[in-house]
C-alpha positions as CSV (number, residue, x, y, z in Angstrom):
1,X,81.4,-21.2,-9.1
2,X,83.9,-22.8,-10.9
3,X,86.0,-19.2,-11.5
4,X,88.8,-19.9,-13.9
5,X,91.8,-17.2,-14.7
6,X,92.3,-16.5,-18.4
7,X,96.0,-16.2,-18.0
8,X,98.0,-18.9,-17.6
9,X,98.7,-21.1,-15.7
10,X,94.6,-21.1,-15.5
11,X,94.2,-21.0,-11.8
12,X,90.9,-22.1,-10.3
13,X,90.1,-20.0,-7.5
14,X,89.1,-21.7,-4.3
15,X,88.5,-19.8,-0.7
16,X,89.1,-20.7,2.6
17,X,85.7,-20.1,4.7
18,X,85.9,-18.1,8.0
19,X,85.6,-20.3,11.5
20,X,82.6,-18.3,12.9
21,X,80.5,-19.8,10.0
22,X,77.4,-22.0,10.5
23,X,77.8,-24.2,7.5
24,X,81.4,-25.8,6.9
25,X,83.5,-23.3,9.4
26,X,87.1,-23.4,7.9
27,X,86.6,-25.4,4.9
28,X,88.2,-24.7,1.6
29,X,85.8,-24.5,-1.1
30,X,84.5,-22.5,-4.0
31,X,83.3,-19.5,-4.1
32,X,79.1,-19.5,-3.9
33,X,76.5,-19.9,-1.3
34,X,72.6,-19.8,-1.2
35,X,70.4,-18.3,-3.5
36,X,68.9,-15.2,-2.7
37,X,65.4,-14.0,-4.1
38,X,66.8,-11.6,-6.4
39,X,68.8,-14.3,-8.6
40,X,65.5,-15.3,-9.8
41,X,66.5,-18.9,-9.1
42,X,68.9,-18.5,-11.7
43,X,72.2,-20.4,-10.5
44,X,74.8,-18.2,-12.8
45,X,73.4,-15.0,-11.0
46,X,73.7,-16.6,-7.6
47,X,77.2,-18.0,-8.5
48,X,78.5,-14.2,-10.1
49,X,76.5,-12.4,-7.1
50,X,78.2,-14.8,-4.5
51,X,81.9,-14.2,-6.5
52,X,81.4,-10.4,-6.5
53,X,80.4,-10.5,-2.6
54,X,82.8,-13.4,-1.3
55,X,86.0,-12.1,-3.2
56,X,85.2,-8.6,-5.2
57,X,84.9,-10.2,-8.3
58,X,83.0,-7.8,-10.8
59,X,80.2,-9.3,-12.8
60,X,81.2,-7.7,-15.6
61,X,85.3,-9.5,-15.5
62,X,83.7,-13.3,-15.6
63,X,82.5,-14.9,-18.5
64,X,79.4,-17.7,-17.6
65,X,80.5,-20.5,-20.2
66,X,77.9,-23.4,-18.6
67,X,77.1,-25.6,-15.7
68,X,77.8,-28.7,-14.2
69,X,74.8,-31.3,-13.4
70,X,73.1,-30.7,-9.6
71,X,75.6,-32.3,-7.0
72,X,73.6,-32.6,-3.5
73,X,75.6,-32.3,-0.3
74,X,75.5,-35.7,1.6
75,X,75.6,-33.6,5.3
76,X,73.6,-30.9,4.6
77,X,71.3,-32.3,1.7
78,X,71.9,-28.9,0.5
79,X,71.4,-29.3,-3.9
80,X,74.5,-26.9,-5.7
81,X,74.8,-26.5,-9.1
82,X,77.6,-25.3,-10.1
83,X,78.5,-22.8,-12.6
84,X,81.4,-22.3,-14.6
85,X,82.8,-19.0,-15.3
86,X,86.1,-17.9,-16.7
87,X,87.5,-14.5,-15.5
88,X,89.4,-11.9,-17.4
89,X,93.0,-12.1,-16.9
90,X,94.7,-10.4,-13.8
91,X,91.4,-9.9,-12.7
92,X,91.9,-8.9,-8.4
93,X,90.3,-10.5,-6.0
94,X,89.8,-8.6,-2.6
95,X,88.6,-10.9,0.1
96,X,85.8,-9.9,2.2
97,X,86.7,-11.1,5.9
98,X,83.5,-11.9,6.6
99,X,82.5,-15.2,4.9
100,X,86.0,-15.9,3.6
101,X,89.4,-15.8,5.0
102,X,91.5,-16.6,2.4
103,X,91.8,-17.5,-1.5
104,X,94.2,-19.2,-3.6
105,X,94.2,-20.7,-6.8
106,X,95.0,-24.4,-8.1
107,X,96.3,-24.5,-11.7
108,X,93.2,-26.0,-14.3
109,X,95.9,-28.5,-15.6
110,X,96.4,-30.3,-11.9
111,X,93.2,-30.7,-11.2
112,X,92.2,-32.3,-14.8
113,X,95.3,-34.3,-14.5
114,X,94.4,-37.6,-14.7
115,X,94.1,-39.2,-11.1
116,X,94.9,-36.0,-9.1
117,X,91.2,-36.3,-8.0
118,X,91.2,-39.4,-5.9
119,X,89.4,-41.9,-4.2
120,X,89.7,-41.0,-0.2
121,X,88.8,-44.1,1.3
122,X,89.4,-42.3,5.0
123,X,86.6,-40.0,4.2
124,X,84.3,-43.2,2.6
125,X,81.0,-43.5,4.1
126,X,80.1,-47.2,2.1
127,X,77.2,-46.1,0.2
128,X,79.0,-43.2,-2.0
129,X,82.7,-42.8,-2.8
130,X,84.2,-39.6,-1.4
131,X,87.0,-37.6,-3.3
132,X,90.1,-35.8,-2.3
133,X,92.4,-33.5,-4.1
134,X,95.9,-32.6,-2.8
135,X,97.7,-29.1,-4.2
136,X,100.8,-27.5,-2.2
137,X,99.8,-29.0,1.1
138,X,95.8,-28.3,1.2
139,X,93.8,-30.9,1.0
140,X,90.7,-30.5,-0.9
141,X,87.2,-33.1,-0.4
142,X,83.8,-33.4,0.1
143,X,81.3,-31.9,-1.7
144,X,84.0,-29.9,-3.6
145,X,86.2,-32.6,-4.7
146,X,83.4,-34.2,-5.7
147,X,82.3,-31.4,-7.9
148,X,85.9,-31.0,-9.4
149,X,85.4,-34.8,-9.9
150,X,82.4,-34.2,-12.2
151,X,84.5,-30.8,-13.9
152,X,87.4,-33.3,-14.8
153,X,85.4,-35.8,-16.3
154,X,84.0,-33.5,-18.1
155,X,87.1,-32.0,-18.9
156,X,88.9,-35.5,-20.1
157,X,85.6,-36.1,-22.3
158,X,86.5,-33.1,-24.0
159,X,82.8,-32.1,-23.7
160,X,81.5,-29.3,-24.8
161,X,82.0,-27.3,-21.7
162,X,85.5,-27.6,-22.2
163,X,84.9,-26.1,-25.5
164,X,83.4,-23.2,-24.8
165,X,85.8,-23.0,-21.7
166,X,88.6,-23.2,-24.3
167,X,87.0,-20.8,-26.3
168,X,87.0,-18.3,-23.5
169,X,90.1,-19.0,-22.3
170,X,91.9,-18.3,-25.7
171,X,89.6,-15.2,-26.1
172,X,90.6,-13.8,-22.6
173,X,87.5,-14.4,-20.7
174,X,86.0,-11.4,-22.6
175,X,82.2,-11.5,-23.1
């Protein structure tokens, strides 16, 4: 989930996962995970179920405004779509321990910045380009960076995602 505050300065939420994890043990990422049977292979119910678990987030305080295209993980193989929801301003999140460690947001204007996402040739493997995106001394990249890739080029295409993320953002995330 791409979980964006209504208030300014916009701040994507990211999380830091817990070390005892199977799958990508300290990484930061976004909020979401696997789908369980009762999203009924829906993505935006496994991305506002996964939210509401990870970090507290009620389903009713996020507004689903769209979806990015499939991005598949080049480790794992594992396919993620992600979902893009704007949340209701000074919405709390209450982190859960369990999965997650941590959260913190990035502000929406420096990640679509123009060139903030970058080429990381340290992480390259020579058959895809890996990305990288650097806030108040976290590094960001990897399947993540690459999705925020995809977000800001959608963003700087002024798509309509970005409309309707607009849209939300001026109405408060309200549904």
């Amino acid at each position: 989930m791409i979980a964006i505050f209504a208030d300014e300065p916009h701040g994507v939420v990211f999380v830091k996962r817990a070390g005892h994890l199977r799958r990508n043990p300290g990484q930061i990422g976004l909020p979401g995970g696997m789908t369980d049977p009762i999203d009924g292979a829906d993505p935006a119910t496994t991305a506002v179920r996964e939210l509401y678990e990870e970090l507290g987030v009620r389903p009713t305080a996020i507004r689903v405004v769209g979806q990015l295209e499939q991005q598949r993980q080049v480790s794992g193989g594992v396919a993620v779509t992600p979902v893009v929801g704007v949340l209701e301003p000074r919405t709390p999140l209450h982190v859960d321990r369990t999965e997650t460690i941590g959260a913190f947001t990035v502000p929406l204007a420096a990640i679509v910045a123009p060139g903030k996402i970058y080429e990381d040739p340290a992480l390259g493997t020579g058959d895809r380009t890996l990305y990288a995106l650097d806030h108040e001394g976290r590094h960001i990249w990897g399947l993540t960076a690459r999705i925020l890739k995809v977000f800001a080029d959608e963003w700087n295409a002024r798509s309509a995602l970005r409309q309707r993320i607009e849209a939300a953002l001026q109405g408060g995330g309200k549904k």
